[in-house]
N, C-alpha and C positions, 0 to 999 in steps of 0.2 A: 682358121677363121670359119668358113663353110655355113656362113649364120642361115641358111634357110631350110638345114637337116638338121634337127635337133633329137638330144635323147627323149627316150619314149618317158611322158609323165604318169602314167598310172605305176606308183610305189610297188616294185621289185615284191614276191611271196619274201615272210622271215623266214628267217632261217625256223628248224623245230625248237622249239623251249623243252629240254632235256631236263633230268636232275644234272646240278654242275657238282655234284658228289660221285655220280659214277664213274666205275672206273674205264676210263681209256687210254687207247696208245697213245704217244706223241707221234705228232706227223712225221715223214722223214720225208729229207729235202735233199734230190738226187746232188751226185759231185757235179761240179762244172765251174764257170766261169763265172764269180761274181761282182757287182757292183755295187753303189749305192747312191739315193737317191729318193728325192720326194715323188707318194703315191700320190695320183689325181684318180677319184672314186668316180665311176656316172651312178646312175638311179639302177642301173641292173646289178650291181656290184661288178664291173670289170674294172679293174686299176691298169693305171699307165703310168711308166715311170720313166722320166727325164734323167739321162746320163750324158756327161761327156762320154765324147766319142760315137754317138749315134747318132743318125741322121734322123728318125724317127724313135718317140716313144715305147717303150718296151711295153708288152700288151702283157699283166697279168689274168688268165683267168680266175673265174668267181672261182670255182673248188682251189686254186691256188693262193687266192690273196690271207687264207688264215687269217689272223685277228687282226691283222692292218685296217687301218680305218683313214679315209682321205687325210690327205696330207701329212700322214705320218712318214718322218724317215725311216726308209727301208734298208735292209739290205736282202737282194735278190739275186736267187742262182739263177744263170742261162739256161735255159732248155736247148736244145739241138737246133740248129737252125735248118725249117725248109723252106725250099726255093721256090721264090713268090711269094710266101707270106711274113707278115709282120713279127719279129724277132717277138720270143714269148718268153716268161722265166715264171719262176716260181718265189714268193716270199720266203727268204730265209729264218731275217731276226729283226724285229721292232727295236730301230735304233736309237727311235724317239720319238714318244706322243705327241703329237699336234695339241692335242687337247686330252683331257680324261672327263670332264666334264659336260652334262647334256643335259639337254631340257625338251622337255616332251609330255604326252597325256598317262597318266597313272591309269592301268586296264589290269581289273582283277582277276584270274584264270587257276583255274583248279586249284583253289586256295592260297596260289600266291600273290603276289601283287610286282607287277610290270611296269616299267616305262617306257612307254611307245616315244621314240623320239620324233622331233618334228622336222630334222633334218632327212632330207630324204636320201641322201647319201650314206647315212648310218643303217646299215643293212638287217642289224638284229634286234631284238627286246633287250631292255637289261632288267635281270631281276634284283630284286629289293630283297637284300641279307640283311639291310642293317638300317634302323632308324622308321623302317615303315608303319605309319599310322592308320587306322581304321578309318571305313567309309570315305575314305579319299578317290576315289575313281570316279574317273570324268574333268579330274583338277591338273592343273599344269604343275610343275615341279622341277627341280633341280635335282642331278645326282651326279657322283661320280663312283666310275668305275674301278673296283678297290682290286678284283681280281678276275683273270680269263686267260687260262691257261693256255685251252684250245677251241680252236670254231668248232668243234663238233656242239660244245655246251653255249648258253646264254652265258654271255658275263655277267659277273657280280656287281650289285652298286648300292652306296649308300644312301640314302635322302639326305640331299642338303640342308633343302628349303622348296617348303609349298607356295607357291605365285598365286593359286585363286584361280577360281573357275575357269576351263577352257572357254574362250572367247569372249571375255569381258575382256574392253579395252585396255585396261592397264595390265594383266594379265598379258596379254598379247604381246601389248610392246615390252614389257619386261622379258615375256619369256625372249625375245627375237635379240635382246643387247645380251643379256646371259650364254644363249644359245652361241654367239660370237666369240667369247670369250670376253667380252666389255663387263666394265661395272655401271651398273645405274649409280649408285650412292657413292657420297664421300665417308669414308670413316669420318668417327667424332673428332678423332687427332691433326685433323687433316682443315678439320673446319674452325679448329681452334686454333690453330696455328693460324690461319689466314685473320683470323680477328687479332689477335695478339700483335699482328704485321703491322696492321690497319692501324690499331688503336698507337701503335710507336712510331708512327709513320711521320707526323708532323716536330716529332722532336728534333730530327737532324735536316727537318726541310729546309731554314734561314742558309746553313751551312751547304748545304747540298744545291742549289741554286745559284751559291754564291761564288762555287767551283765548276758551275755548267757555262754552256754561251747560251746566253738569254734573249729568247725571241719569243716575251710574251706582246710584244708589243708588234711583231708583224701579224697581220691578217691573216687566219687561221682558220679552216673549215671543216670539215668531217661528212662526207657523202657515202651512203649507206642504205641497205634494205630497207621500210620503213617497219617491219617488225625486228629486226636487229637490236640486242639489248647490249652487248659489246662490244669496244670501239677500237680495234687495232692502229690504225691509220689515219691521219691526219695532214693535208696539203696547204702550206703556207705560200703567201703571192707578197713580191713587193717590188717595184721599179729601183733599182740602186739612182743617184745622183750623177752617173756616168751613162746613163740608157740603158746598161746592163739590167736583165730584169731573173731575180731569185727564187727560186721554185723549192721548198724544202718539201722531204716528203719525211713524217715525223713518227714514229711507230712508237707503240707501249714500251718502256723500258720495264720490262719484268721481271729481268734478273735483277736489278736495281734490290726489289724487295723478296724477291725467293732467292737464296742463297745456294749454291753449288751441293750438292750431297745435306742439305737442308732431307728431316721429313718430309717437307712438302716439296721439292725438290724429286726426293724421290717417289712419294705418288704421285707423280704430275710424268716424270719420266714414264713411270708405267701404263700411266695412262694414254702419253704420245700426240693426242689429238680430240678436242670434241666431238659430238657426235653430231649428225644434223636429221633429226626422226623427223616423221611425218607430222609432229603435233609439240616437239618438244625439241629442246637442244639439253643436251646431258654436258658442261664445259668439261675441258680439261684441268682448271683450275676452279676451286670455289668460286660462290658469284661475290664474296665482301670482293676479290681481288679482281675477277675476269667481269664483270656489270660496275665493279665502284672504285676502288683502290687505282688500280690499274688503266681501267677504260678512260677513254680519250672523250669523256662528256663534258657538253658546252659548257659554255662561262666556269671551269674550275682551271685551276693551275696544276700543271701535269709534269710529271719525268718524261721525258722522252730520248730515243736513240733512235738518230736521225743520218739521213741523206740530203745531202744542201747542193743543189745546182744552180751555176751561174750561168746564164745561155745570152747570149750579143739577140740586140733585138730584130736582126734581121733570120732570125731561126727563126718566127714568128709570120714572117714572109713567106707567102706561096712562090714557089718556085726556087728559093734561096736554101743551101740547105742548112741542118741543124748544126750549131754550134754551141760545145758545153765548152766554156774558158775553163772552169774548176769546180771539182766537184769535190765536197766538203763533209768529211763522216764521225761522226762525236755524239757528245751527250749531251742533251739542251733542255729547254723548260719552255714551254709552251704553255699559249690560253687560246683553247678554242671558241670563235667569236659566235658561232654558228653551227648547229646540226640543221644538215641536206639529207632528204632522202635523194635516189635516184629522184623518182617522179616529181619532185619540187626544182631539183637542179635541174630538170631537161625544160621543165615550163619556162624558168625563165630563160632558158638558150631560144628555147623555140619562139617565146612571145619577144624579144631580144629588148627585156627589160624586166628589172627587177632586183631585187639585194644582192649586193657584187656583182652585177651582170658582167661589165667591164673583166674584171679579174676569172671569171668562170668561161667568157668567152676567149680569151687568151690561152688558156689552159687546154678549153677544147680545141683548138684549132691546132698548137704544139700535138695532142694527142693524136689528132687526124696524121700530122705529120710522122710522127713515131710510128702509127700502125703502117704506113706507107712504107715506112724505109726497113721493118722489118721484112714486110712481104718480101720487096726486093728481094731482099736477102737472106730469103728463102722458108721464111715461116710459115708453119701452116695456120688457117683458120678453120677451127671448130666452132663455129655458132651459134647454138639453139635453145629457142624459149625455153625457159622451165614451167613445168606443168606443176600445178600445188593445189591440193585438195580443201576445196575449206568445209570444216567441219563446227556443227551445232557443238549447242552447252553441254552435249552429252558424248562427246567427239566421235557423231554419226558423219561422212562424208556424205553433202549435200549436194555438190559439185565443187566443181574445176576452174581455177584460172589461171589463165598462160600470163606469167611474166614475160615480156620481151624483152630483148638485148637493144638498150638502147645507148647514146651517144655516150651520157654519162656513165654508164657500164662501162664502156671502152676508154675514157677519160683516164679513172680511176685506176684500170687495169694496166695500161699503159705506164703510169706513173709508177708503180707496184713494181712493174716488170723491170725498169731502169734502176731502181732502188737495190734489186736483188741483184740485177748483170752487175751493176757498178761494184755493190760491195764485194760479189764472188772474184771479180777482178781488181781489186784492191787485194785481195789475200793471193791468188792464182799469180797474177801477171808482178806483184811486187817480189813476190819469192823468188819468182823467175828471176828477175832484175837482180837482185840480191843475191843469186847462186846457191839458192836453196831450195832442195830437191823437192819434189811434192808429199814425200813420207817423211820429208823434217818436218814441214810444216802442217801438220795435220788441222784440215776443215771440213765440214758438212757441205758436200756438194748435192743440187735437186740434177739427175741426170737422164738423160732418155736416148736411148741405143739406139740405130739407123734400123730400120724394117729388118724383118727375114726376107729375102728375095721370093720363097715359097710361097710365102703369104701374100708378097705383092701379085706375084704369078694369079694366085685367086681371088685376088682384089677384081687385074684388070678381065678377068673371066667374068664373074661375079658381074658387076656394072653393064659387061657387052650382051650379056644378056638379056638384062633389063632397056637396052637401046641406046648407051652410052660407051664413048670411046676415050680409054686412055691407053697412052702408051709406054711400055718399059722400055728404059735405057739402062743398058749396065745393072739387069736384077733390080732396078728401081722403079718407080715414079717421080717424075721431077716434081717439086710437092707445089709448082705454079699448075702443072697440070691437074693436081688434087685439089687447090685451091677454086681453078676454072670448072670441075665436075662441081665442088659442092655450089660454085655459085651457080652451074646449068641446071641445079634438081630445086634452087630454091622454091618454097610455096607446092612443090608438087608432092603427089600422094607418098613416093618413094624415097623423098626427102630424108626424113627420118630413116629409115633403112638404110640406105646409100653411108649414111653419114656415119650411121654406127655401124657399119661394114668396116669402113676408112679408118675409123677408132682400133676395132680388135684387129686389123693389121698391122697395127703397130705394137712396137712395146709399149710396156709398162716405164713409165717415170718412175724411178726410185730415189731414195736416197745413197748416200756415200762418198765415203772419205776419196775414193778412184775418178776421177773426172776425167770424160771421155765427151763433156760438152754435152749440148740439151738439141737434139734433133730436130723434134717441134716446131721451135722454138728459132734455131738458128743462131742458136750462142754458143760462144767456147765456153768462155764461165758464167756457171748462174747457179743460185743456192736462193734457199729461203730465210727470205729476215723480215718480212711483211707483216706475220701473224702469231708473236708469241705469245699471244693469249689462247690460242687456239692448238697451235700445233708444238709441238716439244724442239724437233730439229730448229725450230726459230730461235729457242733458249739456247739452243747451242751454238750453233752459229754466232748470236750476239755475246756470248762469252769468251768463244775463242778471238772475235773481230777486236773485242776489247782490249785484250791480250794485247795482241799483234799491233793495238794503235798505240799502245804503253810501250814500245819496246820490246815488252816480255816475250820469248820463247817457251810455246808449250811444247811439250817434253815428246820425242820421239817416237818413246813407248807408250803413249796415249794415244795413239794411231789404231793400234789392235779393239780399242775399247771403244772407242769412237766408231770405227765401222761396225763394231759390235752393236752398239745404238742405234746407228743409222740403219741398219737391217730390221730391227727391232721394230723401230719408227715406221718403215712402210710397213712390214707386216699388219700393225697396227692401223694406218691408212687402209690397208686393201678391209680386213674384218669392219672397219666402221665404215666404208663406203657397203660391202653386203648389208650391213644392219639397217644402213638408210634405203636400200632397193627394196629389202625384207618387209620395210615398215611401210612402203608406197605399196605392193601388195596387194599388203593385206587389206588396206585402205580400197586397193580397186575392186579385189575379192568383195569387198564390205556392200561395194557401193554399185555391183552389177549383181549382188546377192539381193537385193533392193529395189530390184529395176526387172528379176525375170521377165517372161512375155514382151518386154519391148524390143523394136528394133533400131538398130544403131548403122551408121557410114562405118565401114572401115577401108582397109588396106591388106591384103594378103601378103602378111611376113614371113611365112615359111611353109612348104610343101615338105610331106612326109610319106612315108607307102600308108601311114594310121591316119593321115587327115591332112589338112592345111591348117594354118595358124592365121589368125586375123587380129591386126589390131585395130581398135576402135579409133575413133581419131580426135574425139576432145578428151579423154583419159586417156591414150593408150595404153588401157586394158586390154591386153592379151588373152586371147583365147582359143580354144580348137574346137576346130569342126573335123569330127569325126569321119570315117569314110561312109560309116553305116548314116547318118545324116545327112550324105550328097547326095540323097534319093534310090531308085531302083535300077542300077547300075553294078558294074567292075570297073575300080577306075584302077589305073597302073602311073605310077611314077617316072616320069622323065627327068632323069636329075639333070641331061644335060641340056635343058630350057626351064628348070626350075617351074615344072607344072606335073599334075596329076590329070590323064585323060581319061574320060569313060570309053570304055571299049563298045557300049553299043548305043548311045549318043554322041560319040565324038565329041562333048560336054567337058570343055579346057579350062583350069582354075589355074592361075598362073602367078607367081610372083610381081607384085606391086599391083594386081589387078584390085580396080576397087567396086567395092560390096556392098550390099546392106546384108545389114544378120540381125538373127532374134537370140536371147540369152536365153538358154534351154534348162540350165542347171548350173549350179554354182557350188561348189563344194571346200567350203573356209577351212577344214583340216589340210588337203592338199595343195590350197591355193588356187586349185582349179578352175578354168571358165569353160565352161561347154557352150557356143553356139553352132549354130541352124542357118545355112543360108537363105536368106528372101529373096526370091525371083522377080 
């Protein structure tokens, strides 16, 4: 974790651009001890490699890593181990590219033509052998890398495709989805398929409806971002004739119309999830199916695959607690009566009148109670506004607004979150019941591992520094005490900090067939069935639940291919979550590039021996101030108070201390922000 030393951002020298015709030796890679394992690159080119069996990452040096390039699987020999330092090895054999493909700026050099990539972790040039076109430098592009024997030479690479000027908007966001390994477009097969779906859709609907349970006639709503164009979910309200009162929560039936190993089936698989950019959403399904077909919009009649709770009306009672009599999982038809944004649905809670108020206040008040009994029971809460840039006709970032988390946020999420525990415990806890092992019955579970104890070690470091006290129990945090820090930092400067300290100490949520339960969270079982118009594990999920509600057993050696997927699938989360930071960026880059000379509030997010880091505080645009810009001075590092001092004003810049700063320079190839402090 360590978030307040970061690696140093000015881009590592390239390596020399040689001819990759000369002749040289191959490297030779002493005997010893090998392993294998994924590289993690910094900006200097030093690689680290995660193995079992080590308690820390193996350090590869730059002259050692050869043609490895982050994240590629490795395999690496041991070097001799000494005592007190970090176990070192050397790259053996590239056991598997991460990627071959990059995207970067075309820079022409002694008559050849290069592509400078724009990742900063790719440490070399790659030259254009094949496909290069004249007068292109200066333009963004795609290539892959066709051959690269050895790091002494530049690799080789093809030109894909030219994207258009460095730093025109579309350009940009192109290069940054490509750069990920995403695709912006749907092939034409792919979009044709989704009309073909579309246009045969009503021919089996009489029949298809007529074999669902039918609840067009309960009260049906849809609460939603107000830019949101697709509509996963869907919350039904109705009092039964016994006081029992019915809460259905209703999701897109997708699989309904994309069929199993279908073409579009399988571009939808590879695609795994949509994207969510700074100015666009790239879906994972075409929009005839993920904005029409599919989407859960007002006044039409819809497929849906649903979760139905029956709750005693004294759940509904403060102090009483909650009570589900039955919960009910199938395929239904719904008519939604109504589309809510959040901001519509909170007015009328708040003004406590208005369309459904009755049925929305109900709902919110259940949901208050739901967040309550998770805390108990030991969930954590992550909570913070989202910041979103809103940009002119010409997608200039003009400024910033914070959405906040409000009631109806939590409403919504709430309901979502029972929909997913219930069904992953319908598949989990029936098997059980059943006597059937977890590898007969193969499901996509969403999972999240308990901390590393090391991390939490420098969590509760981290925090006491900044003047805040948690305590370890058992290599832990009890996550009521993580809950009571993040409600002690609310509204203050270190807020934000604090909070994403809390985050990188934990693990990563993934997906997988192994269920080991959801930490976060505080559930044994929980999987994702919420959002198959968005994420792919949802399609899968809702096909095997299907299965398993028919009777049918899925087959025991679909286990291997299922985790196969589910691997896949987060990998695919983590690259489109980078693509969306990539794209806020460069938006901030855009938008402090716009603004030199002025001064801004911020927050000191990180101390380095090169500078302190400051983020601004209505963008948190990130930026550094240099040391040669802390005036006429020697400042030295104290890491353990997380500050930089001058040695001859005793002049203290300290973690979460807050600033004013002028933007001094901006530099949109690196991403860059330079500021200046103001006294």
């Amino acid at each position: 974790m360590k978030p307040p030393f970061r690696e140093r951002h000015p881009r590592p020298d390239r390596r020399p651009k040689q001819d990759p015709n000369a002749d040289h030796a191959p490297h030779t890679v002493p005997q010893g001890t090998s392993i294998e394992g994924t590289i993690s690159l910094t900006t200097k080119a030093v690689g680290y490699v995660t193995a079992e069996g080590f308690d820390e990452d193996i350090e590869i040096p730059p002259q050692f890593i050869h043609t490895a390039l982050h994240r590629d699987i490795v395999r690496v020999v041991l070097h001799p181990r000494v005592e007190g330092e970090r176990q070192r090895g050397e790259v053996a054999e590239i056991v598997k590219r991460n990627k071959t493909e990059f995207v970067g700026t075309l820079e022409q050099s002694n008559g050849s033509l290069y592509l400078i990539p724009q990742d900063q972790k790719v440490y070399v040039d790659i030259l254009i052998t094949k496909g290069a076109p004249e007068n292109k430098a200066g333009y963004k592009a795609l290539v892959r890398i066709t051959h690269w024997p050895d790091a002494k030479h530049s690799p080789e690479g093809e030109l894909l495709k030219i994207l258009g000027r460095a730093g025109e908007h579309n350009t940009e966001i192109e290069a940054i989805v490509l750069d990920k390994g995403l695709d912006p477009h749907f092939p034409e097969h792919a979009e044709d398929a989704a009309r073909v779906i579309k246009a045969g859709a009503k021919a089996d609907e009489a029949a298809e409806i007529a074999r669902r349970r039918d609840m067009r006639e309960v009260l049906t709503f849809t609460i939603d971002p107000d830019d949101a164009k697709d509509f996963d979910d869907a919350l039904s309200f109705q009092t039964l004739p016994n006081g029992d009162v019915e809460i259905g929560v209703h999701i897109a039936d997708v699989t309904h119309f994309v069929k199993k190993d279908s073409p579009l089936d399988q571009e939808s698989s590879q695609r795994a999830t949509s994207i969510y950019l700074v100015d666009r959403v790239i879906p994972m399904l075409p929009e005839t199916l993920s904005n029409d077909l599919c989407s859960l919009n007002a006044h039409e009649v819809k497929l849906t695959f649903s979760a139905v709770f029956t709750f005693t009306p004294d759940s509904f009672e403060a102090g009483k607690p909650i009570t589900i009599k039955d919960t009910w999982i199938g395929e239904t038809v719904i008519y939604s009566d109504k589309r809510f944004t959040y901001e519509e649905a909170q007015k009328i809670l708040d003004d406590k009148a208005g369309l459904h108020f009755d049925e929305l206040y109900a709902l919110d008040k259940l949901a208050k109670k739901l967040r309550a009994q998770r805390i108990d029971e030991g969930a954590l809460l992550f909570d913070h506004d989202e910041i979103k840039f809103i940009l002119d006709e010409n997608n200039i970032p003009i400024g910033v607004k914070r959405k906040k988390i409000q009631d109806t946020n939590h409403l919504i999420e709430e309901f979502m979150l029972l929909a997913n525990r219930r069904v992953a415990e319908y598949v989990g806890k029936k098997g059980h019941k059943e006597n059937v092992a977890p590898h007969e019955r193969p499901f996509v579970y969403r999972i999240h591992d308990a901390p590393n104890p090391e991390k939490m070690v420098e969590l509760v470091d981290f925090v006491r520094r900044l003047g805040y006290k948690v305590k370890l129990k058992d290599g832990t945090i009890d996550s009521r005490s993580i809950n009571a820090l993040l409600k002690e930092v609310e509204g203050k400067p270190e807020e934000n900090m604090i909070q994403t300290a809390a985050v990188r100490s934990m693990a990563k949520a993934i997906y997988s067939t192994k269920n080991i339960g959801h930490y976060g969270l505080a559930f044994e079982h929980y999987t994702h069935f919420t959002s198959p118009i968005r994420r792919y594990p949802d399609m899968m999920v809702h096909r095997l639940t299907k299965e398993y509600l028919a009777g049918r057993q899925v087959p025991a050696a679909a286990l291997s291919e299922y985790q196969s997927m589910a691997e896949y699938a987060s990998d695919m989360e983590r690259r489109a979550s980078e693509a969306e930071r990539a794209s806020i960026k460069y938006k901030q880059v855009e938008y402090m590039g716009a603004r030199t000379g002025q001064i801004f509030n911020g927050t000191i997010s990180g101390v380095a021996e090169w500078g302190v880091y400051v983020e601004e505080e209505e963008t948190r645009c990130e930026g550094l101030v240099k040391i040669g810009n802390l005036g006429n001075d020697y400042y030295t590092l104290d890491k353990a108070n997380y500050a930089i001092t001058g040695s001859r004003t005793n002049k203290r810049y300290r973690l979460g201390d807050r600033i004013k700063v002028k933007v001094l320079r901006v530099d949109p190839v690196s991403r860059q922000i330079d500021y200046g402090i103001v006294e």
